[in-house]
C-alpha positions as CSV (number, residue, x, y, z in Angstrom):
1,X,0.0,0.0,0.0
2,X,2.9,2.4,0.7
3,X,4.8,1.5,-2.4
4,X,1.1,2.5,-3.9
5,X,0.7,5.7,-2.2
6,X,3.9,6.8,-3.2
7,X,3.9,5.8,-6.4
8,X,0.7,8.1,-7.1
9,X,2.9,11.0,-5.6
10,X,5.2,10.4,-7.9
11,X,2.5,10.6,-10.8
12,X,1.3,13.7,-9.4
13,X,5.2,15.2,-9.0
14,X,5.2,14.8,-12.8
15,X,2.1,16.1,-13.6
16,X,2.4,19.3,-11.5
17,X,5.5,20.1,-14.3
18,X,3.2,21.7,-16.1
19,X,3.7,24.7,-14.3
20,X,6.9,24.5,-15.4
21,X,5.5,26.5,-18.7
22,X,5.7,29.5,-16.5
23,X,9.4,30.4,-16.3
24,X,11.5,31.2,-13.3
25,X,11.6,34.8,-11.9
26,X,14.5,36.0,-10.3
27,X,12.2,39.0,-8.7
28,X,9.6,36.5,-6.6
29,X,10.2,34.9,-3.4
30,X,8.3,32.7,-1.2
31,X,8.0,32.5,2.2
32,X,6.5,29.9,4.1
33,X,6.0,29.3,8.3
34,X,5.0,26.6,10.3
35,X,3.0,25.0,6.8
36,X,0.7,28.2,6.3
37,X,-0.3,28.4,9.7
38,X,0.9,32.1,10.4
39,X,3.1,34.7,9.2
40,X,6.1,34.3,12.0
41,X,9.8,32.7,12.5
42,X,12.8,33.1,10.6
43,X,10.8,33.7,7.4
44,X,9.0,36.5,8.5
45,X,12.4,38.1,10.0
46,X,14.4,37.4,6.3
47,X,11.3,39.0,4.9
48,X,12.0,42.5,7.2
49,X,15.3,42.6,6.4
50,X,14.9,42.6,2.7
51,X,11.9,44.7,2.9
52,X,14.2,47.3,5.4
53,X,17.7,46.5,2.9
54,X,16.8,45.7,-1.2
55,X,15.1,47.7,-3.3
56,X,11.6,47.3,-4.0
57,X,11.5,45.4,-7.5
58,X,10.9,42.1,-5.3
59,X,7.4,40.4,-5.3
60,X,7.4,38.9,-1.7
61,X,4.5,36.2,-1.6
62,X,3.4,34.6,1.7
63,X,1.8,31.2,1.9
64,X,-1.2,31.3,4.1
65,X,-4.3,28.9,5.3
66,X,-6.0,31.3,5.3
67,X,-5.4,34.8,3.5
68,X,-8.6,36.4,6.3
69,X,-7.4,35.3,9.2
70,X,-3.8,35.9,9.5
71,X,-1.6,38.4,11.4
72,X,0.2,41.0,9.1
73,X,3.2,42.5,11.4
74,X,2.8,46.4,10.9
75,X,6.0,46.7,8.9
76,X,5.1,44.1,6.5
77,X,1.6,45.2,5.7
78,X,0.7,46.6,2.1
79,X,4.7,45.2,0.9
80,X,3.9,41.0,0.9
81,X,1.0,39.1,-1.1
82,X,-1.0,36.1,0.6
83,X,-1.6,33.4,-1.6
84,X,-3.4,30.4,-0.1
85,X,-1.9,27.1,0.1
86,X,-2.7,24.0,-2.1
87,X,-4.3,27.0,-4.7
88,X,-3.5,27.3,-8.3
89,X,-1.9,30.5,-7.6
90,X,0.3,28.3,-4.8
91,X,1.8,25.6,-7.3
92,X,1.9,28.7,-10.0
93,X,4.4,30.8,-7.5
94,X,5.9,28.0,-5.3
95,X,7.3,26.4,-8.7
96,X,8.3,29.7,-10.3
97,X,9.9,31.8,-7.7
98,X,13.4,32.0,-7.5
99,X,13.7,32.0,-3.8
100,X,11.2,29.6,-1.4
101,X,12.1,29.8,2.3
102,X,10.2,27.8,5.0
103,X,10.9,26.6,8.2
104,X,9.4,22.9,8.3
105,X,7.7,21.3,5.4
106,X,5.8,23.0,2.7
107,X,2.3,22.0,1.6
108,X,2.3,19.6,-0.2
109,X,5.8,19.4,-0.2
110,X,6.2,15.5,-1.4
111,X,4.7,16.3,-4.6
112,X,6.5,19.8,-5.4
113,X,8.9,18.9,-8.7
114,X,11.6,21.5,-7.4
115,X,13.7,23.3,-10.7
116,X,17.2,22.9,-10.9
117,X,17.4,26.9,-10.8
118,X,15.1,27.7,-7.9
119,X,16.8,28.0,-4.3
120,X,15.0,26.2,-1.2
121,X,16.2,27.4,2.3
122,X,14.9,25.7,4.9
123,X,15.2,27.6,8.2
124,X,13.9,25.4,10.5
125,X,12.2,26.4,13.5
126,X,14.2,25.4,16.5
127,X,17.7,26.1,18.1
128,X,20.0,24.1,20.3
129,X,19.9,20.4,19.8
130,X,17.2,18.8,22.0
131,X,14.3,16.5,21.2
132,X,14.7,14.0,18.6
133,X,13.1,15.0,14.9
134,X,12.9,13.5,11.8
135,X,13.8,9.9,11.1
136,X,15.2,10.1,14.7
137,X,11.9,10.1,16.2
138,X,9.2,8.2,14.3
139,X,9.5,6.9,10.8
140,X,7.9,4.3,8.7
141,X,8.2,3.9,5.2
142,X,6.3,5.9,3.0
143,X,7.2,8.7,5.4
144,X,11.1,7.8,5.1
145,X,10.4,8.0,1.2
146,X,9.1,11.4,1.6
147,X,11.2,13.1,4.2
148,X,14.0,11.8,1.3
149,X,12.8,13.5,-1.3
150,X,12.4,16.8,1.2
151,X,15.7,16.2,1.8
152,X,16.7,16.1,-1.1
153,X,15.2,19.7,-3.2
154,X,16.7,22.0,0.2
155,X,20.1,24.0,-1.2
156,X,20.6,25.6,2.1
157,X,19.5,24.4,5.8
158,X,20.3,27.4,8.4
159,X,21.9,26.2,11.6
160,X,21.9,27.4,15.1
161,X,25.0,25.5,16.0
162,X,27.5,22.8,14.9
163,X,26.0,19.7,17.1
164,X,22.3,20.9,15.3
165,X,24.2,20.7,11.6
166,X,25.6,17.0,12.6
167,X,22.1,15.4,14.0
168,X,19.8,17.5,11.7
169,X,21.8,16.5,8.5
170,X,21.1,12.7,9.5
171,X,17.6,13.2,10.8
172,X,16.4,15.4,8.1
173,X,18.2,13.6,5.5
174,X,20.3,16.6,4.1
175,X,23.7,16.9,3.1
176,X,25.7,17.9,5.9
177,X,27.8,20.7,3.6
178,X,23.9,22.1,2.6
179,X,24.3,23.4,6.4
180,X,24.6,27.0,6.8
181,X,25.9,27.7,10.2
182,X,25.0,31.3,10.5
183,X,22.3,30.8,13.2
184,X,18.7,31.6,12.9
185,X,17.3,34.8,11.8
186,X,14.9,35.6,14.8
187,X,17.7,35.6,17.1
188,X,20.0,38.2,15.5
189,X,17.7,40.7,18.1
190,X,18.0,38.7,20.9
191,X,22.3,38.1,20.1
192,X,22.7,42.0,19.8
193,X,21.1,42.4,22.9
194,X,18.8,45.8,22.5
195,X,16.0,44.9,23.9
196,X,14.4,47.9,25.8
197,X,12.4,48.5,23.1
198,X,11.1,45.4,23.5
199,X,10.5,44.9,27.4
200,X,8.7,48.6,27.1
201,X,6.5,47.3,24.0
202,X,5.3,44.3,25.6
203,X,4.4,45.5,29.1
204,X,2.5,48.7,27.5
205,X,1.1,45.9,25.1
206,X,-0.5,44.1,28.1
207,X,-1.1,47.6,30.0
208,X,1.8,46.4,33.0
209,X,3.7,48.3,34.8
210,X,7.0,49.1,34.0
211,X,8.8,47.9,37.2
212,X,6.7,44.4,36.9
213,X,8.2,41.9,35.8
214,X,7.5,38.7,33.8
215,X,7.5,35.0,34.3
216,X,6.8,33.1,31.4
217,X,5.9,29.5,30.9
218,X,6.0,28.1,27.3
219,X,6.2,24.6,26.9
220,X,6.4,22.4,24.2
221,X,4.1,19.6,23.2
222,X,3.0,15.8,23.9
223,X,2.4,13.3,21.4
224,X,2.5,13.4,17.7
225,X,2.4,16.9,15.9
226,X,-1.1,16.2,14.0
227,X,-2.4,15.2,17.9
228,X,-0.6,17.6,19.9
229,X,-1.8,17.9,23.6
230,X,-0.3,18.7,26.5
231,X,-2.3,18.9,30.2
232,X,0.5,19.4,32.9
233,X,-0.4,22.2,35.8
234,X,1.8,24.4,37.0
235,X,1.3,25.9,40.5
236,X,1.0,29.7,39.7
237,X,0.3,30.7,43.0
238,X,3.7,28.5,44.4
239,X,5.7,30.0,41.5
240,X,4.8,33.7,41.9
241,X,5.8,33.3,45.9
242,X,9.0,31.5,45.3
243,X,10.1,34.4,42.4
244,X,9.1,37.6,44.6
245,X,10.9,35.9,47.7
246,X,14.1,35.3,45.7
247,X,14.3,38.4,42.9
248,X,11.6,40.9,45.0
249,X,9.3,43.4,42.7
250,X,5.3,42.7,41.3
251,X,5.4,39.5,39.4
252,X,3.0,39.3,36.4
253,X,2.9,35.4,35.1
254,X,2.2,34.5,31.8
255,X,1.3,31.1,29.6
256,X,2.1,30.6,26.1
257,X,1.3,27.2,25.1
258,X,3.2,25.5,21.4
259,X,0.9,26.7,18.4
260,X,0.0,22.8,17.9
261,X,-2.0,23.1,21.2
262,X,-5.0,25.1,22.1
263,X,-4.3,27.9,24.8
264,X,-6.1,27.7,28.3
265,X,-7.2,30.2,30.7
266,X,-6.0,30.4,34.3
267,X,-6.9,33.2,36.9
268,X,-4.4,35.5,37.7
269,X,-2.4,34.4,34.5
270,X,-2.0,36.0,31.2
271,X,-2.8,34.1,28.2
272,X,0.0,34.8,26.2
273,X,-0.6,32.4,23.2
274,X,-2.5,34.7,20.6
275,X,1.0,37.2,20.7
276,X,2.3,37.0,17.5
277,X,5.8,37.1,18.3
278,X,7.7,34.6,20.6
279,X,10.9,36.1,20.0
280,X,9.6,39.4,21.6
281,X,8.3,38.0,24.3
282,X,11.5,36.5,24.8
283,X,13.1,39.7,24.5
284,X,11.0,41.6,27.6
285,X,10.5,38.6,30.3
286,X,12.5,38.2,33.3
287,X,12.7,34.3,34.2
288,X,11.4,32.0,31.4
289,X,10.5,28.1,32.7
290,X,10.3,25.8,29.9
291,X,10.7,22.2,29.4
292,X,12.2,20.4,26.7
293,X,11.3,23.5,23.8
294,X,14.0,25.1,21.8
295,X,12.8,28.0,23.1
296,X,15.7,27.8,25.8
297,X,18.0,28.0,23.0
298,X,16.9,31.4,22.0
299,X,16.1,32.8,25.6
300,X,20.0,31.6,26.7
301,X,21.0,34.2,24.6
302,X,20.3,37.1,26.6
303,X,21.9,34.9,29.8
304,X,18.8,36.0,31.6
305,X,17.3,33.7,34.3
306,X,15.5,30.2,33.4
307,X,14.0,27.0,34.7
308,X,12.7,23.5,33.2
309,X,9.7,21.8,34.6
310,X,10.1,18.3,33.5
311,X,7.9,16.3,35.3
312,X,7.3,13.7,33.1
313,X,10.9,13.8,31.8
314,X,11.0,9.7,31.8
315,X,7.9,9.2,30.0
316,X,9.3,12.3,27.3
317,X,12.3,9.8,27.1
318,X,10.0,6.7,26.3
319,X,8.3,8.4,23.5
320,X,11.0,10.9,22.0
321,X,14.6,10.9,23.8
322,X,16.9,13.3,23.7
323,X,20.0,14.1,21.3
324,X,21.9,16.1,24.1
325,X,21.7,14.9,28.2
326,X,19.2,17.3,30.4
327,X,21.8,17.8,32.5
328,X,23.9,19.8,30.1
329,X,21.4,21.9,29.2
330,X,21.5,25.6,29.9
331,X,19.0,25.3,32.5
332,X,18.3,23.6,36.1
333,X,15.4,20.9,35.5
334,X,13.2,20.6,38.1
335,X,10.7,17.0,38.5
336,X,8.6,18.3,40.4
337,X,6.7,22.2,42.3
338,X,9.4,21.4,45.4
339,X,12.4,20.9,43.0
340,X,11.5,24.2,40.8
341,X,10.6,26.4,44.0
342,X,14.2,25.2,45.2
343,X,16.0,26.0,41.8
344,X,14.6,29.4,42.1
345,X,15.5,29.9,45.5
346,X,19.5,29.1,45.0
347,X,19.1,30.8,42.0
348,X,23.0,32.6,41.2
349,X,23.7,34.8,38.5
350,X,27.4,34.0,37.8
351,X,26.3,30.3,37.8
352,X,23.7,30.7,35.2
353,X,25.7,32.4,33.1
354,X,28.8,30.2,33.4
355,X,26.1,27.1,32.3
356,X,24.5,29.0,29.5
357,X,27.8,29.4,27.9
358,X,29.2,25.9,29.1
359,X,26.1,24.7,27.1
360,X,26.7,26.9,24.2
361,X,30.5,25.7,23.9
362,X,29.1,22.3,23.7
363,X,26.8,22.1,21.3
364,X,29.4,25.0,19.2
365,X,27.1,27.9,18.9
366,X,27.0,29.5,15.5
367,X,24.6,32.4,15.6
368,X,26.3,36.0,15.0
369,X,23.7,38.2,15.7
370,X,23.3,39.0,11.5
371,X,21.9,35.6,10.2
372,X,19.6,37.6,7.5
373,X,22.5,39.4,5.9
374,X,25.1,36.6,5.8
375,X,22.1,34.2,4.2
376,X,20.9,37.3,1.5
377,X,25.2,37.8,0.6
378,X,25.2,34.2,0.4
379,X,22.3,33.8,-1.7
380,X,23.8,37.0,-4.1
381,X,21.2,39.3,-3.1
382,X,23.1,41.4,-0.8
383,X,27.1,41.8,-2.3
């Protein structure tokens, strides 16, 4: 039945070569997050920055769900065109443009017949080197067929650092010398480390104070992808205590579940889920607890203070595993509200800084704080 399945994909490949009639244009690019699903990530920061830094005679086309509900950032709005995904007008662009960039798979990415002189760049969506992906983590055949062939049409992958390059090239099935270790795009902010704009547009944002400060917790997901779920509780009320005795000042807590999982509604907590901008939020917080998300990746980079809640860490390992051991992560991981309450408390700033960059020397960090312009000056478009 596989061999079936993919054999009609293969049909469909050839017959989508029609729009091969329309010829390459060296003025569109694509851009592509999370499948469609929003306009966010990497892509949308490569998109600023050649909006901010090349002149206008680019066509910058998004790939949406759904072209009415979809958040346009400000600086972005009246510059990009939606086109919806699995349209005509998708296949017409998506196998035309000179320039697709995504950060996971495409829609209907299996049966996309890629032209020897388009560029893919897959961004990915996820620093460090944590959970298992790809053929690491579930396969079976018809999906090792296709991941192949995904593999396969990417020119350039960007990296976050040298241990992500080694695992992803295996696990996503991409040449390792396709790896372009200039780290990700929505980090260059957080590496260059000017974020006052930031902490003051997020607080005015959610009408705070501007002494309060922020605890955000934004895990990451159980299950499979298509299923995602994730019910673990978090004592607020314990959490709140333990950070005012330790760092003093109004604490303000906030949730932000993984987009693949509905956002819930706790009193006294901010829903933080519907903010378009992870990166940002990133940017103004003051302690971030996580658990196994990339999201600590990006957050180490400003060396301010974090936590993992990992209560279920042995079960995470049954399902998923790890590519890197907890314990050298650049975080404290806590099993349980007494562990957590107790990192907190010994919390030292001279330690967490020393582990942060102990954990980036390991994994052989990569980004430079400029990840746009060293991609657009690889790719010719900036000399």
């Amino acid at each position: 039945m596989n061999n079936f399945k993919y054999f009609l994909i293969c049909c469909i490949r050839q017959i989508l070569k029609l729009f091969w009639l329309r010829k390459v244009n060296d003025r569109e690019v694509v851009f592509c997050s999370y499948a469609g699903r929003n306009i966010s990530c990497n892509p949308m920061y490569i998109c600023r920055y050649m909006l901010q830094n090349l002149d206008g005679a680019y066509k910058y086309i998004w790939i949406v769900n759904d072209r009415a509900d979809v958040y346009i950032p400000e600086a972005m709005k009246g510059k990009i065109e939606l086109i919806t995904s699995k349209s005509f007008a998708y296949f017409k662009y998506i196998l035309s443009a000179k320039l697709v960039i995504y950060n996971m798979g495409l829609p209907c990415g299996s049966l996309l017949p890629k032209r020897a002189s388009q560029t893919y760049v897959n961004t990915w969506h996820g620093g460090g080197a944590y959970k298992r992906a790809g053929k690491d983590a579930s396969l079976n055949e018809l999906q090792d067929k296709i991941d192949r062939y995904g593999g396969s049409i990417i020119d350039f992958f960007l990296s976050s650092n040298k241990k992500f390059s080694d695992i992803m090239s295996s696990a996503q099935q991409v040449k390792r010398e396709k790896f372009l270790e200039v780290g990700m795009p929505r980090n260059d902010k957080l590496v260059n480390g000017n974020l006052t704009e930031l902490y003051k547009k997020i607080r005015e944002y959610y009408n705070l104070g501007c002494r309060d400060k922020i605890v955000l917790f934004a895990p990451t997901y159980r299950g499979d992808f298509n299923t995602a779920s994730f019910n673990m509780e978090l004592d607020y009320v314990r959490l709140k205590a333990a950070l005012q005795k330790r760092f003093g000042g109004n604490w303000i807590v906030m949730e932000r579940m993984h987009h693949a999982v509905q956002g819930r509604e706790h009193t006294g907590v901010i829903n933080a889920g519907d903010y378009p901008d992870m990166q940002e939020l990133l940017a103004a917080i003051d302690v971030l607890i996580t658990d196994f998300s990339s999201s600590m990746w990006d957050y180490a980079l400003t060396k301010k203070a974090g936590f993992l809640f990992t209560p279920d860490i042995e079960a995470y390992k049954e399902e998923r595993n790890f590519y890197t051991p907890v314990e050298t992560w650049p975080y404290p991981a806590a099993k349980s509200m007494e562990e957590l309450t107790d990192c907190i408390q010994s919390f030292d700033e001279s330690r967490n800084i020393e582990k942060i960059e102990k954990h980036f020397h390991l994994l052989g960090n990569c980004e430079t704080g400029e990840a746009s312009f060293r991609l657009l000056r690889k790719l010719g478009y900036i000399k």
